[in-house]
N, C-alpha and C positions, 0 to 999 in steps of 0.2 A: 810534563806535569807542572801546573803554576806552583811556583812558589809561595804559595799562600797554605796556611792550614782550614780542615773544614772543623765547625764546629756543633753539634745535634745537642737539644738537650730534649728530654720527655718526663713525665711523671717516670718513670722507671730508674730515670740515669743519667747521667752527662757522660760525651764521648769528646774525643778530643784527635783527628787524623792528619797525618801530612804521608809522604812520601815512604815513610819506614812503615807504616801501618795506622793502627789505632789503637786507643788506652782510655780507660776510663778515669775521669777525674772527678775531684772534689768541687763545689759550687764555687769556693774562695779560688781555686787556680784559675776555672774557666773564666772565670770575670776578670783577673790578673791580663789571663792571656789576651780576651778580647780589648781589653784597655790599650793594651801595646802593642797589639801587631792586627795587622786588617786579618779577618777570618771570613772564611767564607761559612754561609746559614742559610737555610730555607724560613723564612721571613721571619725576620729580626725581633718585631716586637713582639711575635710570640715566644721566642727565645729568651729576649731579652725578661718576657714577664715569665718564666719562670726560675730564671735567674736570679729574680729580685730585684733586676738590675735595668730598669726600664729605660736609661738612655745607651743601652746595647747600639751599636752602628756598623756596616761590614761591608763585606762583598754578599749581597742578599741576591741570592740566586734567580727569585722571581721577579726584581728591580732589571736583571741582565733578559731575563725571558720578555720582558715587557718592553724590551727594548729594540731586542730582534725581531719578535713575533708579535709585532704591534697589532691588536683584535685579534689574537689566536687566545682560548680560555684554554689555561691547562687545572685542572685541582690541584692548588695550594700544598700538595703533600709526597712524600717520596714515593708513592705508587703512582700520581699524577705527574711528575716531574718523567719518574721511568716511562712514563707512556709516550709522555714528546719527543724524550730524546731516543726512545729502543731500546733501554738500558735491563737486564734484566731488574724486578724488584727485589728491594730488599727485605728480606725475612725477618728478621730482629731486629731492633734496635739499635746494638751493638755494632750494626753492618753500615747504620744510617751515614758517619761521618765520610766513610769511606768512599761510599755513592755519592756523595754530594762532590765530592774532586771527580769525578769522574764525570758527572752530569754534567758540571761547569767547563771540562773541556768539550764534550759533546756539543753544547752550545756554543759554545769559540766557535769549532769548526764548521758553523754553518758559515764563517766568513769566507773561508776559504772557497763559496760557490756563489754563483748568483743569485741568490736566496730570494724567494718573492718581495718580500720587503727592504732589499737591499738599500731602493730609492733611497736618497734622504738621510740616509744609515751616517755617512762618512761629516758631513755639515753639520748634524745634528750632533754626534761625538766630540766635535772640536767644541764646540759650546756647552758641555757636558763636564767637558776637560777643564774648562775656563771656569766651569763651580765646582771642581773638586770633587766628583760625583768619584765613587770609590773604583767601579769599574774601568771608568775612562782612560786609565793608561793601559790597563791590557787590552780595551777593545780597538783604541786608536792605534794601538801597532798592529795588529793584526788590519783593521782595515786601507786599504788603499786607496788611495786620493783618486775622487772618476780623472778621467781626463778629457773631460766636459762638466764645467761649475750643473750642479747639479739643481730640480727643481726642489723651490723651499714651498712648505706646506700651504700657502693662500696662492700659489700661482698652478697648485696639483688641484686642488680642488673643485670639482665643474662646476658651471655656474647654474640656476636654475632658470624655466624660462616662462614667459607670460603666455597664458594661451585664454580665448576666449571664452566666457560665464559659459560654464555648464547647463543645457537647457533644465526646466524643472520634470522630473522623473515623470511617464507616461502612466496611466491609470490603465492597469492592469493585473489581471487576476490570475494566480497560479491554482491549479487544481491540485487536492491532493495527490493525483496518481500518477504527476509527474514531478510530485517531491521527493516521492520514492521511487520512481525512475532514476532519479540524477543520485539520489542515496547510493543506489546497487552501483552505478559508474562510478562512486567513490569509494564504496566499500570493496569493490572488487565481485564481476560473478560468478567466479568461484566461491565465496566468501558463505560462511554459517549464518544462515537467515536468522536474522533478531529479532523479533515479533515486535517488541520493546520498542526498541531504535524506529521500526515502521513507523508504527503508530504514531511517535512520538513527531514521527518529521511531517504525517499527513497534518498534527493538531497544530505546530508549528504554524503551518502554514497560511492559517487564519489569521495573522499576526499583520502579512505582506498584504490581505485585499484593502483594495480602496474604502476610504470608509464613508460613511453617512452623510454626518452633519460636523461643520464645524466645532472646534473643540472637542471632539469626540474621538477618541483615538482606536483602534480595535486592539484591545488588552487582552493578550491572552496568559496564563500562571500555567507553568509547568514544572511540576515534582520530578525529575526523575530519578531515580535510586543510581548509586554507585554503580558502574558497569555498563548502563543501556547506552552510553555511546551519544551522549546527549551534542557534542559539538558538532560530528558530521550531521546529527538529527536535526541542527538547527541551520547547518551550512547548507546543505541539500535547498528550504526553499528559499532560502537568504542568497543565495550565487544565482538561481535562476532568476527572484526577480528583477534584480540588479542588469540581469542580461537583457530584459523586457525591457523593462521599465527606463532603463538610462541613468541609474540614481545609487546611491549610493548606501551599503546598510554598516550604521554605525555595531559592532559587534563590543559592548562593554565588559570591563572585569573589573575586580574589587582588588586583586594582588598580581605585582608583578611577574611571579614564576606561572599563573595560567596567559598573562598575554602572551609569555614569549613561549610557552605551549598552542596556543592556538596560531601563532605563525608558523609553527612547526607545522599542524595539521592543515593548513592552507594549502601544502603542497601536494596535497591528493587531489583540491581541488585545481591550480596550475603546475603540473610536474615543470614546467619550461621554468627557469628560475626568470631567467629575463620576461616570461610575461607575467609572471607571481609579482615582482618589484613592482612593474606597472600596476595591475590588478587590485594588489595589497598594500595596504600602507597601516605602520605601526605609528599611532600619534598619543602622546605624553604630555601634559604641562611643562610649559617653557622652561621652569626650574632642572628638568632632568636633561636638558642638551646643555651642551658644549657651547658656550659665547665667543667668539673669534674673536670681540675687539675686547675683551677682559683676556683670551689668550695672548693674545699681542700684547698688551698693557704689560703681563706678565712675563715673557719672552727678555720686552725690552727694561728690564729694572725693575717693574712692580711687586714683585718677586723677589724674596730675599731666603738665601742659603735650602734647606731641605724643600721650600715649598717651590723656590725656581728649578729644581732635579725634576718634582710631581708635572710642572708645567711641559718642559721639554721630554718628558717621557709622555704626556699627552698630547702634545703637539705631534709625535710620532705617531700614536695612534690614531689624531685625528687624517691624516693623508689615506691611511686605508680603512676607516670607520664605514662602515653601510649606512647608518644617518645621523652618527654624531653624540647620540644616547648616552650619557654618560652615569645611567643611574638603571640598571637591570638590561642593557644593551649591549655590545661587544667590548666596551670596557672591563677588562676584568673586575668584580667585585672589592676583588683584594687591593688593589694597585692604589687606590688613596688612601685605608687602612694600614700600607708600610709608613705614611707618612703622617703618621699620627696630627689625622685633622687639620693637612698644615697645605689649604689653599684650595680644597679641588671645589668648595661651597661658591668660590669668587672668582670661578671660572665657567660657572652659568649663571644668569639673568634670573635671579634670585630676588631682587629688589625692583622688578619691574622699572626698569632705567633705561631700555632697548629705545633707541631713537629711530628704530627703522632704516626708512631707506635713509637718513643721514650717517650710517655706518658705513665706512668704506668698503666693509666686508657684506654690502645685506645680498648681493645677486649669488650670496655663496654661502649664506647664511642658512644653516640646520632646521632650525625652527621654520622657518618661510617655506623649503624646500618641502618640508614633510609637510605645515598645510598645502602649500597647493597640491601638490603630489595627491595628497587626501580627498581634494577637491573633484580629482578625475578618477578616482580608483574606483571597484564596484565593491571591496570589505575594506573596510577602517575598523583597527582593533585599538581602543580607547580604553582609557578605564572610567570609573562613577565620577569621579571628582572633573576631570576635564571635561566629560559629557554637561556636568551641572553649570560649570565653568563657562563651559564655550555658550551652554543657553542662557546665563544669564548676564552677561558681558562681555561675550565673544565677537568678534571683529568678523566674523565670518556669516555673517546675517545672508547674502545672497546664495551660500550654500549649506543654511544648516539642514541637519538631515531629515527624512519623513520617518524613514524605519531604524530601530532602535530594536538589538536583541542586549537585556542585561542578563548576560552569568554572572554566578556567584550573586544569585538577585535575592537571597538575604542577610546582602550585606546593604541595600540601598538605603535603608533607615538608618545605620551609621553613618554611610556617606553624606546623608544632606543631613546631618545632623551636625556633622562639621562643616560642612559648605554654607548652610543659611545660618549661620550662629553669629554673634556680635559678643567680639571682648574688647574692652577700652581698659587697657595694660598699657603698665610704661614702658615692656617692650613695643605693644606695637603702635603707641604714640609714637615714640621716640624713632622707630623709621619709618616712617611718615615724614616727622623732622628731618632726617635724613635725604629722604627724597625731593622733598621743597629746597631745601634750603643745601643741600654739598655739604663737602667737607667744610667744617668748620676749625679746625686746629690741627691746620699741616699735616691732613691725614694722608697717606702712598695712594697710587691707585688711581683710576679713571675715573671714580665716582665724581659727579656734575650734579649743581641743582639745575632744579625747575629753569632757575632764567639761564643758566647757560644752554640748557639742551633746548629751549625756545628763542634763543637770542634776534635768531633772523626774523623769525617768523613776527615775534615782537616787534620790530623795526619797521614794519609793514604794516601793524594796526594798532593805534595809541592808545584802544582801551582795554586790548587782549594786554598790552603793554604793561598797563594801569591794575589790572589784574591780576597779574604776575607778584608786580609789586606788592600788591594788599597779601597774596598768597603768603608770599615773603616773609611780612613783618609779622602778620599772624601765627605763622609756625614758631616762632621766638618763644610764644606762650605755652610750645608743648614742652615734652618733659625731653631733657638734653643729657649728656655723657655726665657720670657721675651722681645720677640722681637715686641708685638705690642706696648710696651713701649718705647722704643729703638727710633721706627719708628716715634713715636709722637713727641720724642726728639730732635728728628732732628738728632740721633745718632745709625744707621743702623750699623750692625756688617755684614761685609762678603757681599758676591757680589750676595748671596738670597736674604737679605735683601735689598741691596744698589738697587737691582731691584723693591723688594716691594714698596718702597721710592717713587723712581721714578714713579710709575704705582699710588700710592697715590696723590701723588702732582698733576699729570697731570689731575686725575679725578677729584678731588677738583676744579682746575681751570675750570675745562671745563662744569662738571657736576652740578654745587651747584648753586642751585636757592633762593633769596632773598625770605623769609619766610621759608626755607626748613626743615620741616617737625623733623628731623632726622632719617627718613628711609633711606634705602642702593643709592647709588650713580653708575650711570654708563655711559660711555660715549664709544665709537663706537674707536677701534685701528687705526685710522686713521692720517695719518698726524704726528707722533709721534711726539715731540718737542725731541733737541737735548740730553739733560738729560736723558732720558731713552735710544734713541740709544745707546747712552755709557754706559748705565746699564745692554743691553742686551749683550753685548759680551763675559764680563767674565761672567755672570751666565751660558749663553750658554757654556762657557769652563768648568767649574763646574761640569755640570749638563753630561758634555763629561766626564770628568774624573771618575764620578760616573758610568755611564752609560756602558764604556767600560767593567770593572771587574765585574758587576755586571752580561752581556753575556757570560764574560769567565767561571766563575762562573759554571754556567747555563750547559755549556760545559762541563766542567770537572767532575759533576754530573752526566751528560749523559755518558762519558767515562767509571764512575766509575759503571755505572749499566751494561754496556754493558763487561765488564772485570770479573763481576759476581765473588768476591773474595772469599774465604772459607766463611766469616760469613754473607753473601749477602742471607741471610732464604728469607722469603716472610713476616714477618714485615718488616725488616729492607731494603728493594727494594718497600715496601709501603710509609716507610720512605723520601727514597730519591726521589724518586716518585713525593712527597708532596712537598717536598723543590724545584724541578725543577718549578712546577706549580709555585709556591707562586715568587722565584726569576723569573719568566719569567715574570707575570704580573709587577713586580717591575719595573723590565728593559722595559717593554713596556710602561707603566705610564712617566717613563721619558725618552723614546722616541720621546712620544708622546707631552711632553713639551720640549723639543730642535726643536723640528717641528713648535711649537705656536711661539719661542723665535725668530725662521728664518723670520718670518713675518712681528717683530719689523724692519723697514727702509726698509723693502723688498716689493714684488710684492703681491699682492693679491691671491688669491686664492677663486674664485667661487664655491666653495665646502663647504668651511666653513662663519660662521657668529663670528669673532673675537671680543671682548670688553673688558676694564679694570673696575675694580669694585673695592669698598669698600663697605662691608656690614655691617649694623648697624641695631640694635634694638632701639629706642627712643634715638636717638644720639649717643648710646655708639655703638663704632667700633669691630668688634669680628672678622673680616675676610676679605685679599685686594688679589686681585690678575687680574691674566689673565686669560679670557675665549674664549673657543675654541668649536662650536656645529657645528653640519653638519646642512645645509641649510635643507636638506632631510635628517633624521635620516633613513629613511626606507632604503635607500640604503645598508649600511653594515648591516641593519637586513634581508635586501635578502640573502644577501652575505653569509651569517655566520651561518644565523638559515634556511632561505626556502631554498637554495638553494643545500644544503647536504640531504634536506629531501624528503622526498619521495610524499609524502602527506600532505596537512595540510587544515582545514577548520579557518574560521575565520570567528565569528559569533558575535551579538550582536542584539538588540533591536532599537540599533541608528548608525547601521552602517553608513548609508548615512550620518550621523553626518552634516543633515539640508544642503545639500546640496542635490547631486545627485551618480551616481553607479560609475563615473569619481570620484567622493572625494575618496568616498572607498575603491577603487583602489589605489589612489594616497597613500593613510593613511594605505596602509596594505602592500603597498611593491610589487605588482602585477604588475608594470608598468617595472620592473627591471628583469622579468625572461621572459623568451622566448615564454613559452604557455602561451595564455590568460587565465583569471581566470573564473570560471564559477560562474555565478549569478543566488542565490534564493531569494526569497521573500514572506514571509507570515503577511502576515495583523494580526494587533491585533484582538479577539474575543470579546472583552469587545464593550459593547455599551456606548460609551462616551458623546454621547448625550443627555443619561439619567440620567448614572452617574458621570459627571462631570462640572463646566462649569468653565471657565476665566474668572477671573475681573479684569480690568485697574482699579487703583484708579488716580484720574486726581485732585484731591486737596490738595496732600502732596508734600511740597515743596521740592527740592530737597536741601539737605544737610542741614535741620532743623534739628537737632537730636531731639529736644524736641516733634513735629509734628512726627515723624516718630516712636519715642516711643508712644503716643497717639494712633497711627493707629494699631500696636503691639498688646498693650494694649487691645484696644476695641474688636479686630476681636480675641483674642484670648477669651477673655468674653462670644463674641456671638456663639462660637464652644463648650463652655467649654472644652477649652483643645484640647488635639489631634492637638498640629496645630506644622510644623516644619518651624521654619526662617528661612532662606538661607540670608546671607549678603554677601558680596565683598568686607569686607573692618572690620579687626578686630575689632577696634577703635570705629567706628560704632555699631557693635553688642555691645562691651563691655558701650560704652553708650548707647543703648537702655537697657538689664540689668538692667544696674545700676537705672533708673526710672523707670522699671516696676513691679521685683520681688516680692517688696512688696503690692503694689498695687494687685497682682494676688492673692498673699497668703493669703491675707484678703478674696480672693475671694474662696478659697477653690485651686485653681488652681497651683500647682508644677511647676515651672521651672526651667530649668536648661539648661548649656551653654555653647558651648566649649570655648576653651580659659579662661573662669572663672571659674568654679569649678574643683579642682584638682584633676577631674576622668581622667582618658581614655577615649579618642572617642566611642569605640567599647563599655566599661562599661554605657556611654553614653547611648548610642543608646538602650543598654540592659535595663536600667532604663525606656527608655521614650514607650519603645515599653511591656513594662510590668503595664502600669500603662495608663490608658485612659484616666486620667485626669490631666495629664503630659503635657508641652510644651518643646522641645529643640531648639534653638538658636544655628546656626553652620555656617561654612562656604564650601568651596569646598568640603571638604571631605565627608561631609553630601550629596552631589547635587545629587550624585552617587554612588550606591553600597549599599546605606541600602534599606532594603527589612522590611516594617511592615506593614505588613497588618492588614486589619481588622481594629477596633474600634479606633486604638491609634495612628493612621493618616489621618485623614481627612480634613486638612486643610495646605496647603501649603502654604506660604507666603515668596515674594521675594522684597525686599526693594528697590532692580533697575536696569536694564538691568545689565547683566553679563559682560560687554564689557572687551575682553582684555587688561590686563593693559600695556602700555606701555613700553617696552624695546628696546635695539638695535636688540637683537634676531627675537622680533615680528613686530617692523620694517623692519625687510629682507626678512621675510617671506611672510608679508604682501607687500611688491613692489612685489615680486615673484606670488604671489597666486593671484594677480587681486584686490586689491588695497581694497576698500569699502568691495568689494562683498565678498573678505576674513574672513573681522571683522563681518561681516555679518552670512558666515557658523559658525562659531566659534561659537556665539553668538546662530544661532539657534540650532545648537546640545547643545551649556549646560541650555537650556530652554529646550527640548528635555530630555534632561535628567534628571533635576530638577520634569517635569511635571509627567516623570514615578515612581518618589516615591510615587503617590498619589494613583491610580489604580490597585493595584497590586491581585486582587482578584474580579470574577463575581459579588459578592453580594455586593463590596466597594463601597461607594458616597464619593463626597468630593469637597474642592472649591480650586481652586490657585487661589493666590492676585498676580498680578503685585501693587507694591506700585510704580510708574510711571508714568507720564505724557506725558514725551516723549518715550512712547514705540511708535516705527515705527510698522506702520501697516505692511510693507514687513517682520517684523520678524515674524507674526502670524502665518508663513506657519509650525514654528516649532510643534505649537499644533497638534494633530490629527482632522484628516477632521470630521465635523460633529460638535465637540464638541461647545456648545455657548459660545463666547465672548461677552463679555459687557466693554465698558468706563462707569465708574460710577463714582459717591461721593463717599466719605469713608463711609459720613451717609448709601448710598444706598446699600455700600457693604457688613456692620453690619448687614442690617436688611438682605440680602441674604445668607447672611453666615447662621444666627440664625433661619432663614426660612427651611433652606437645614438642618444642621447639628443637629438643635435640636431636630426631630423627626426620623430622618434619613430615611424618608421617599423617596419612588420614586420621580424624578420630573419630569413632562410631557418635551414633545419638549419644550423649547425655540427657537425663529430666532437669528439667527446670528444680530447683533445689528451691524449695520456700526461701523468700526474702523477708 
């Protein structure tokens, strides 16, 4: 038995175990005790925040798992820990302290064998040891020194390799009747025939023929309801073309937990895993992998106290990572959340600084590895943002793709709504600055400017050199460290700032409402007052001076690839390659803000929605500037992504997104290209009148928070569990929380809750969907995109219409889009969308709460036809909740209950 004690604390209890058993204590001991003696805890800073006592520190049991089991995902919880190590689970609470000594030896003794990831195990300890890592002296007695110096992480990792341009895909035509030929070899022929899914993969398939005329891409829009099975529908003729053809079909998603669902269902289409890796490739924006020479930088000193433990416990995980992912990929979710934000953001290529092949690490490098990988597969599973990404800036021009399937295709008018958008903020001046110019005042770390990461290549051309330089003194004029300070001062430095100033002041005047809140501020570019006029000209000059050398740049790069000099290998023209990319997006970014600056005193422009902003968390200011969005984001996503492509389908469950085949359209970009888009449609299979119905609750006041925790409270009693909150409003959920947790824990009943417990969303959702008698509390992110079926969601619960929240944005959209009946579609696709978390499987029941009174009856058309609504008391809606979910029994028709 280790000599250490464990320590559990929950909404119910604090326990307290060692060797003689376990005792319940008071909040003032357990904090006594972890002050003075190492304890062991299943993750600290959940602990530690319900202790009150947030720099809690231990023997953290999923720190020692992530260390043994480097890419093994276990759930963050005592029923997940039981499962990795055999352990039986524990029932109570009271039981928790105890399992956790016991678990903690279980884990010890995997040392005692040759454990898959022993590799590396013993090297990696001793430097664990050397930062004081809390485990490191039990784990290093127990391990044995190899007796062969073992291999360290960059000499384990394979290298990637060059192979010849992929020809361009053959022009060829799939029939539908062997889209559902290859469907049945996936579904299996044994398999219950889906009328549904048929259908759905022969209309698919119009998606894959060759098309017409230039520019003209073959659109097709597919609805399919909850259930018809829409991914094998759309893999079916998406794997056969790929086999023809030679080419590759980019397969998009809008959230991370459906890509790493659809590699899941990849493997029906290659059961052989070794030819699925080849075949398939999962590709992510550069931000979500793992950077090797920011690991190394980190390894060796760059790295100080808890954030160098996160380093070397990722360097473990990278030796057996499948591609490096460190954001929704075999990195656990939890494992930078023990280390409260301390380092894992500066351990990927987050500031686009990658110098390519001038990395000593690039032939082993993640990011390269998975495009080219990508390059020869026949599915790529992307998401919107990197699809918009790679066509409008992407280094990968000799292989972008023809065919293109978007799921979750409405969410693509969000996507390019953030991807074509321009904001000139002194965040994102100020790294820009960064990037030009390095560290400027003894900063840690590897970050290089501009002329260091060009130095040779400068040496070689005097006016790429020249260039540089101008780059250089230009960046001086953005906005630099200490400037939101400055700004509050009243003492702006530089004609960045003295613009920030200006765009501050005027929103403050225009913007701030008596009582106001301290959330972010914004007011419509209108009318400018004279102070900013004269703020906007020398920035604008600034912003000229930068802008210039930064194309010549660009230039001179492209000159020097094309002059192909003796040591121009194929690294070093990969190298500059890279540099052109990265400097061309530069120079467009502030382009693209000289173009917003034109607008200050100037004429309007009907194309864009302009505003100035100050953004604030609970009063405190973090970020001011100018905003610039296209009225129609679809627009330049025709441009850029349909319109180069050959094919593309766009599918979803809510495409119509509560309106009609005219939204769909309008929201996918189909209104901007020349052929019309073709339309399918499959009804969901689920009988929802059986199993499901809608409750209005009509006695919960609005904006009671005590009433509305009450209502929480009770229907999540009469579910026992399984039930997920949806809020609109943080502040909201985080007081409801805050009154109900313990109330439930007494009940036997787990909650848990974004924004307050220091998980992951994704680890979230892995928790609540793991445990039946779990409750999760979330906001938007939750509404859409989690998939749990079965037992551990059956009860939906929404606190009060979704209504869009007010901005200048959604006021332009909304005079545009037909005024009411706008806030209206909006409103019934993310009630559409919220309602499809609940039904996700034949055999599922379950209840959605509207906790509102004033639900419009005209928003009901969101629900699926058939399904019963009811206006009820909260009393009425307990006892049908507790009616429905307690036996989970069928329930006959209900009538439709006048709304």
């Amino acid at each position: 038995m280790l000599p250490y004690p464990a320590l559990h604390a929950s909404h119910a209890g604090i326990w307290i175990a060692n060797a003689e058993g376990a005792r319940p204590i008071g909040r003032g001991e357990a904090i006594r005790i972890a002050a003075d003696t190492p304890v062991i805890m299943l993750n600290a800073p959940l602990i530690g925040q319900r202790l009150g006592y947030p720099d809690l520190s231990g023997l953290d049991l999923l720190e020692l798992y992530a260390f043994l089991r480097p890419g093994q995902f276990a759930v963050p919880t005592p029923k997940g820990i039981a499962r990795v190590t055999g352990l039986d689970v524990p029932t109570e609470d009271a039981e928790v302290a105890s399992f956790l000594l016991r678990a903690a030896e279980a884990m010890l003794a995997l040392t005692d064998s040759d454990w898959p990831e022993r590799e590396g195990a013993w090297t990696s300890a001793q430097s664990l040891f050397r930062l004081r890592w809390p485990w490191a002296p039990v784990v290093a007695e127990r391990l044995k020194k190899p007796s062969v110096n073992e291999r360290w992480l960059f000499s384990v990792l394979p290298e990637w390799e060059e192979h010849a341009p992929r020809p361009a895909p053959r022009a060829v035509t799939i029939e539908p009747g062997d889209a559902e030929a290859r469907l049945v070899d996936l579904t299996g022929h044994g398999a219950e025939e889906r009328p549904g899914q048929r259908a759905y993969a022969g209309a698919a398939t119009a998606a894959f023929a060759p098309r017409a005329m230039r520019d003209t891409p073959n659109l097709v829009l597919a609805e399919a309801g909850t259930g018809i099975g829409k991914t094998l529908g759309y893999l079916a003729p998406a794997s056969l073309w790929a086999e023809k053809a030679g080419g590759a079909v980019w397969i998009s998603t809008y959230t991370k937990t459906l890509q790493r669902q659809l590699g899941q269902e990849t493997a029906r289409l290659y059961p052989d895993a070794a030819i699925r890796k080849a075949k398939v490739v999962t590709r992510k924006g550069r931000e979500n992998y793992l950077c090797l020479l920011n690991l190394e930088d980190a390894l060796q000193g760059g790295f100080a106290g808890r954030a160098a433990i996160l380093a070397h416990l990722v360097a473990r995980w990278a030796a057996y990572s499948a591609d490096g992912d460190m954001v929704g990929g075999d990195l656990p979710g939890w494992l930078p959340t023990l280390f409260r934000r301390n380092g894992s953001t500066a351990l990927t290529d987050r500031r686009g600084e990658c110098v390519y092949a001038g990395c000593p690490h690039y032939r082993k490098c993640f990011i390269e590895r998975a495009a080219r990988a990508s390059s020869d597969a026949d599915i790529v599973i992307a998401n919107h943002a990197l699809v918009m990404v790679n066509a409008a800036r992407g280094r990968e021009l000799a292989t972008r793709p023809t065919r293109y399937v978007f799921d979750e295709g409405h969410h693509i008018f969000d996507a390019a709504d953030s991807m074509f958008a321009t904001a000139l903020t002194g965040a994102e001046t100020i790294e820009l600055r960064r990037w030009i110019l390095g560290p400027e005042s003894g900063g840690r770390g590897r970050r290089r400017g501009l002329a260091a990461r060009l130095s040779d290549l400068a040496s070689y051309d005097e006016q790429g050199a020249r260039a540089i330089s101008d780059a250089v003194t230009a960046a001086g004029a953005l906005a630099s460290d200490g400037w939101l300070q400055r700004l509050g001062e009243g003492a702006p430095f530089g004609p960045i700032e003295t613009l920030l100033a200006a765009v501050r002041g005027l929103t403050y005047a225009r913007a701030e409402q008596p009582g106001d809140a301290g959330y972010g501020l914004e007011t419509e570019l209108a009318e400018p007052d004279a102070t900013l006029i004269e703020a906007a000209a020398p920035a604008a000059a600034a912003l000229d001076a930068l802008v210039r050398p930064l194309v010549t740049l660009g230039r001179r790069l492209e000159a020097v690839l094309a002059e192909a000099p003796d040591w121009m290998d194929g690294p070093a023209r990969a190298r500059v390659e890279g540099a052109i990319a990265s400097i061309g997006w530069r120079a467009e970014t502030v382009a693209a803000w000289l173009s917003l600056l034109a607008r200050v005193g100037g004429p309007v422009d009907g194309d864009f929605v302009d505003w100035l902003a100050v953004d604030r968390i609970e009063g405190r200011e973090f970020d001011i500037g100018l905003h610039r969005h296209w009225l129609d984001p679809t627009r330049p996503f025709a441009e850029i992504v349909l319109k180069p492509a050959h094919g593309a389908l766009v599918t979803s469950a809510t495409l119509t997104g509560g309106g009609d085949w005219e939204v769909a359209e309008a929201r996918s970009g189909a209104p901007h290209l020349l052929r019309p888009a073709a339309r399918f449609e499959a009804k969901s299979p689920f009988d929802y009148t059986r199993q499901a119905e809608v409750l209005i609750v009509t006695d919960v006041k609005r904006g009671d928070i005590g009433a509305l925790a009450n209502a929480y409270a009770q229907l999540i009693v009469a579910s026992r569990g399984g039930t997920l909150g949806l809020f609109t409003a943080i502040r909201r959920l985080r007081g409801v929380h805050g009154r109900i947790a313990d109330r439930l824990a007494r009940e036997g009943l787990p909650l848990h809750a974004q924004h307050v417990d220091p998980i992951d969303t994704g680890t979230l959702v892995d928790i609540f969907r793991d445990d039946p008698g779990a409750s999760l509390l979330g906001t938007d992110a939750l509404r859409d995109g989690v998939d749990v079926p079965g037992e551990s969601l059956r009860l939906v619960v929404m606190e009060g219409v979704p209504w869009a929240k007010p901005s200048v944005l959604h006021a332009a959209r909304r005079l545009a889009g037909g005024g009411s009946a706008y806030d209206d579609r909006l409103v019934r696709a993310r009630l559409a969308q919220a309602f499809g978390r609940l039904i996700r499987r034949a055999d599922d029941s379950g209840v959605f709460v509207m906790l509102s009174a004033a639900m419009p009856s005209r928003l009901l058309a969101a629900f699926p036809p058939g399904v019963p609504i009811a206006r009820v008391t909260l009393e009425e809606a307990v006892a049908r909740v507790a009616s429905r979910l307690s036996s989970r029994a069928p329930v006959g028709h209900e009538s439709r209950e006048p709304a």
